[in-house]
C-alpha positions in Angstrom: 0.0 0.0 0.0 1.2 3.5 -0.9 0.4 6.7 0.1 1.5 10.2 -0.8 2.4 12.7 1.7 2.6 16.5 2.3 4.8 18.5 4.5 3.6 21.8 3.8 5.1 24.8 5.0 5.1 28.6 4.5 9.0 28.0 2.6 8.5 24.9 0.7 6.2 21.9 0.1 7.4 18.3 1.1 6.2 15.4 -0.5 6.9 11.7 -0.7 5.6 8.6 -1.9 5.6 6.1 1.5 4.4 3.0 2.1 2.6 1.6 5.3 5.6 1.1 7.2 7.0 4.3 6.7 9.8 3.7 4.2 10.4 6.8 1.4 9.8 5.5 -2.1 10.3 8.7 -3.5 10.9 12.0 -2.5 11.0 15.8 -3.7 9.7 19.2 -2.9 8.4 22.3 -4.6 8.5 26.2 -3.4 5.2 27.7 -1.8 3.6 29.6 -4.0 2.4 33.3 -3.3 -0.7 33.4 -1.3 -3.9 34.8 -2.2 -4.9 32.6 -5.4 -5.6 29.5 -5.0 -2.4 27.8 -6.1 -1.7 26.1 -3.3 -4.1 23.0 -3.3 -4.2 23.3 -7.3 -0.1 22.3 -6.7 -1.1 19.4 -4.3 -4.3 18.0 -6.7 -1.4 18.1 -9.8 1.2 16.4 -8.0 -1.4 13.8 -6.3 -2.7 13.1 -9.7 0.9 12.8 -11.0 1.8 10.4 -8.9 -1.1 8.3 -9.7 -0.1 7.7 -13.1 2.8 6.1 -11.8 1.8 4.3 -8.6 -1.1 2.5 -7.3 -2.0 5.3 -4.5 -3.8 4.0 -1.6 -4.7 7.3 0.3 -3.4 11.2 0.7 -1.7 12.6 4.5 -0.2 15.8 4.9 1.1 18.0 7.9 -0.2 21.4 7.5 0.8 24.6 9.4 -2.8 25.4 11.1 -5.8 25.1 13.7 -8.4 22.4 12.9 -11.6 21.5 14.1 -12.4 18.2 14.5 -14.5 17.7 11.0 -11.9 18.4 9.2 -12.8 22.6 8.6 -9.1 24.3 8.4 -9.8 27.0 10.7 -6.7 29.0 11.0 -3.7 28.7 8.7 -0.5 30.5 9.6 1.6 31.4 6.5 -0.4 29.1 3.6 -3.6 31.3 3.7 -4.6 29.5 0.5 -6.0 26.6 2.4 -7.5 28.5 5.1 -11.5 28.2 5.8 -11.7 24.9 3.5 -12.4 21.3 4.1 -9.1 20.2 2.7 -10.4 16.8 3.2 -13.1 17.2 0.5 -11.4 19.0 -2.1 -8.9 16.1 -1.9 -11.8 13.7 -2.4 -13.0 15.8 -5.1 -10.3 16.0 -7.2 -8.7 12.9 -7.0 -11.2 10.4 -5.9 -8.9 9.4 -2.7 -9.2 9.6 1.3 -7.0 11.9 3.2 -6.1 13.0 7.1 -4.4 15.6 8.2 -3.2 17.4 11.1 -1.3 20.6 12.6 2.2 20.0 11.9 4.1 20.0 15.4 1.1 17.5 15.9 2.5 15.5 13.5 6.0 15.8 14.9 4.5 13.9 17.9 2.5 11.5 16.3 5.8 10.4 14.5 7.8 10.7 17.7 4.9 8.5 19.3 4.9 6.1 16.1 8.6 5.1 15.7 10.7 7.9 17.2 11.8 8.7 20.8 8.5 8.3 22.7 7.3 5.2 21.5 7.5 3.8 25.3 5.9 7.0 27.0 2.5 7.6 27.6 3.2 11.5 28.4 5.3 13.5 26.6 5.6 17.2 24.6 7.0 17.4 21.1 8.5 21.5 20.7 9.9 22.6 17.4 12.4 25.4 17.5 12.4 27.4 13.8 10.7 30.3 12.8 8.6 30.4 15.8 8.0 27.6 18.6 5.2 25.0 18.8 4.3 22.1 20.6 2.8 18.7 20.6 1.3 17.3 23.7 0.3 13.0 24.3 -1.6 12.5 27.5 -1.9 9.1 28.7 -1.6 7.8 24.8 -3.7 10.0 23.3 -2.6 13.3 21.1 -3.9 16.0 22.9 -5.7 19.0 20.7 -7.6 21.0 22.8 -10.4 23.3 21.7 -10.6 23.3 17.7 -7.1 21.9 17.5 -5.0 25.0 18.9 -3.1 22.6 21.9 0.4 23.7 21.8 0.7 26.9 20.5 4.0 27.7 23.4 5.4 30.1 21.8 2.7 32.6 22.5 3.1 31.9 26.1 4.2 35.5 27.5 8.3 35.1 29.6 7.9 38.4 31.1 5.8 41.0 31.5 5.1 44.6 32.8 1.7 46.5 32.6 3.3 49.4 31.5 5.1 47.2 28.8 1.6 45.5 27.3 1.6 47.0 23.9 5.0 45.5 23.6 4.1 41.8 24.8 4.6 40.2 21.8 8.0 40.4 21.9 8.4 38.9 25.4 7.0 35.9 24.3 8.9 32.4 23.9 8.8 32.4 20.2 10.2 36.2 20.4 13.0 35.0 22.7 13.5 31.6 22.1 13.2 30.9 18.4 16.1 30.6 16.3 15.0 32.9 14.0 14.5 35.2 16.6 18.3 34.7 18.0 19.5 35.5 14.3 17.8 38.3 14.1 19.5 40.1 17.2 22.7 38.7 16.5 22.8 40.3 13.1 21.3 44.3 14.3 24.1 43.4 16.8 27.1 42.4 14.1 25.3 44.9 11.1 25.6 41.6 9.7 23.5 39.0 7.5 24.1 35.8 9.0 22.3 32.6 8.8 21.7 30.1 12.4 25.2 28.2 11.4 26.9 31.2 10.9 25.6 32.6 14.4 27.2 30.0 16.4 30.2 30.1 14.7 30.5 33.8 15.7 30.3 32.3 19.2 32.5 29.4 18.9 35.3 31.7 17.6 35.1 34.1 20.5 33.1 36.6 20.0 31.5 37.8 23.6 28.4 39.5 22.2 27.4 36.8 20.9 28.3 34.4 22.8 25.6 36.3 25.6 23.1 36.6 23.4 23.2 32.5 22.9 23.2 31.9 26.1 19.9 34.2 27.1 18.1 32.2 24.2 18.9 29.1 26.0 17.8 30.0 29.1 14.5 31.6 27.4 14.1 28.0 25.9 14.3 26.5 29.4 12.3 29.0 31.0 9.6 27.6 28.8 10.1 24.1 29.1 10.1 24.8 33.0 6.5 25.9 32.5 5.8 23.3 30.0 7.2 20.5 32.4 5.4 21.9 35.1 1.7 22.3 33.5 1.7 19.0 32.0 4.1 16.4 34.3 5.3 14.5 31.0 7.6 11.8 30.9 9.8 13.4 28.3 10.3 16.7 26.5 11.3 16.3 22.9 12.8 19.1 21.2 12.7 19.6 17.4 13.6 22.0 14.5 17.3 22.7 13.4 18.9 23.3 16.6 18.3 19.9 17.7 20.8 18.8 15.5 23.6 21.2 17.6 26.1 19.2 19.6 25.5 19.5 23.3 22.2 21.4 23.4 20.3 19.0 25.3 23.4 19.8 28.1 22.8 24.0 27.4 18.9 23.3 28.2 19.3 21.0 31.3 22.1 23.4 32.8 19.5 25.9 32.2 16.7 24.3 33.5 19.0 23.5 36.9 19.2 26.8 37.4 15.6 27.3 37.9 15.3 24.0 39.8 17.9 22.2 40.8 15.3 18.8 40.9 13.6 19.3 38.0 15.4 16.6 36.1 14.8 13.7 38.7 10.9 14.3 36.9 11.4 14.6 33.5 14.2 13.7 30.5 15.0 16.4 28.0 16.1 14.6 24.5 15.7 15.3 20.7 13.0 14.2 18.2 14.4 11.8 16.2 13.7 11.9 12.5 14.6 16.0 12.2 13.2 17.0 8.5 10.9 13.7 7.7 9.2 13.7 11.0 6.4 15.8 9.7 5.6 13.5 6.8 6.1 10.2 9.2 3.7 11.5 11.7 1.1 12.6 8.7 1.1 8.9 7.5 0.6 7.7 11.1 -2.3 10.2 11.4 -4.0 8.6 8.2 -3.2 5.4 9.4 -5.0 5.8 12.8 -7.4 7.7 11.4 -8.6 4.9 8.9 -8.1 2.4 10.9 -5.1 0.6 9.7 -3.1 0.6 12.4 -3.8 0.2 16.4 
């Protein structure tokens, strides 16, 4: 059985050809188009229909940047307005004649962690990806957990600090503002007058620069201020942390120093590790999703 699968994101689309027990067949990706027209599920029917002339296609999942309510009804979607206020579902259906399932995409970074990753023996555990901005997955006792019409998660609008006198300003006190990579790049290049990508960044800090170097270390401590409140509001098992960073030697040691700091206990309760399939866990945990969701797996 194959099934064709959708990463989509406000950068690029994902896409694969997988079969039931998650191996790639095929793989490739296309740039998001502009928003606004339409073009963004006319690019998904083309390339599902594509790959129906070449393989027997079984069923449609994809991992999708957005709030949805439990029908199905895309509610909210982030950067890819196109499929905003749409039963993706149908259209699919529509156009192609196949089932589909699909799910908010740090969702689906837990559902693959849960599937065949790094949680596979908890029952409790948070999945937070660390990019752009910061969101989170959450299992209780097994189960995802989406909360009203899907919007579970959403960390990195949780507020860090705060001052009454500050509130129009709140935003940027919030753990996506201070403890997104994006975020870190961003003041590390008004501080340099430079144009530096995340690799670059930590380079600047591994060759000595002081500025820098302080700058790193208050995102880390951002980062661990809000998995102290994450840990602490939920009592998981595990916290898994996704998104490029996760690949940097010794950040799970930066987080749990961090996190020490704020409690020296708090890691008798709770192990801090890494997700562990980095760029295809969105696609792995879409194909779980359709799998669960028809029924073809426990």
């Amino acid at each position: 059985m194959n099934y064709i699968v959708f990463d989509i994101g406000g950068t690029s689309i994902k896409y694969s050809i997988m079969n039931k027990d998650g191996d790639f067949i095929e793989s490739n990706s296309i740039e998001t188009p502009e928003q606004g027209q339409g073009k963004t599920q006319e690019i998904l029917i083309d390339i599902i229909n594509e790959f129906k002339n070449k393989y027997k296609i079984d069923g449609v999942a994809l991992s999708v940047p957005g709030g949805i309510d439990e029908d199905g009804y895309i509610h909210f979607m982030g950067q890819v307005t196109d499929l905003q206020d749409m039963y993706l579902d149908k259209y699919i259906k529509e156009h192609t004649g196949l089932n589909s399932a699909y799910d908010n995409d740090v969702n689906c970074v837990a559902m693959a962690e849960k599937y065949m990753g790094n949680a596979v023996d908890n029952k409790n555990f948070v999945c937070i990806t660390i990019g752009t901005g910061i969101g989170g997955g959450v299992f209780i006792n097994n189960q995802l957990y989406r909360g009203y019409r899907g919007m579970a998660g959403e960390f990195g609008i949780n507020i860090l600090d705060h001052r009454l006198s500050e509130v129009d300003i709140i935003g940027g006190k919030s753990l996506s503002s201070l403890g997104s990579t994006y975020n870190l790049i961003a003041r590390v290049n008004k501080l340099k007058g430079t144009n530096l990508d995340g690799v670059g960044v930590f380079k600047l800090a591994e060759d000595g620069d002081e500025g820098v170097k302080q700058l790193i270390e208050e995102f880390y401590f951002s980062l661990a201020i809000g998995i102290f409140n994450i840990v602490y509001s939920f009592a998981p098992e595990k916290v898994l942390l996704g998104g490029g960073v996760s690949s940097r030697d010794g950040l799970i040691e930066k987080i749990e120093d961090k996190l020490k700091l704020l409690n020296k206990d708090i890691l008798k309760s709770v192990k801090i590790d890494v997700c562990k399939f980095k760029n295809d866990s969105g696609k792995i945990g879409a194909l779980y999703n359709y799998l669960t969701k028809y029924k073809l797996i426990d």
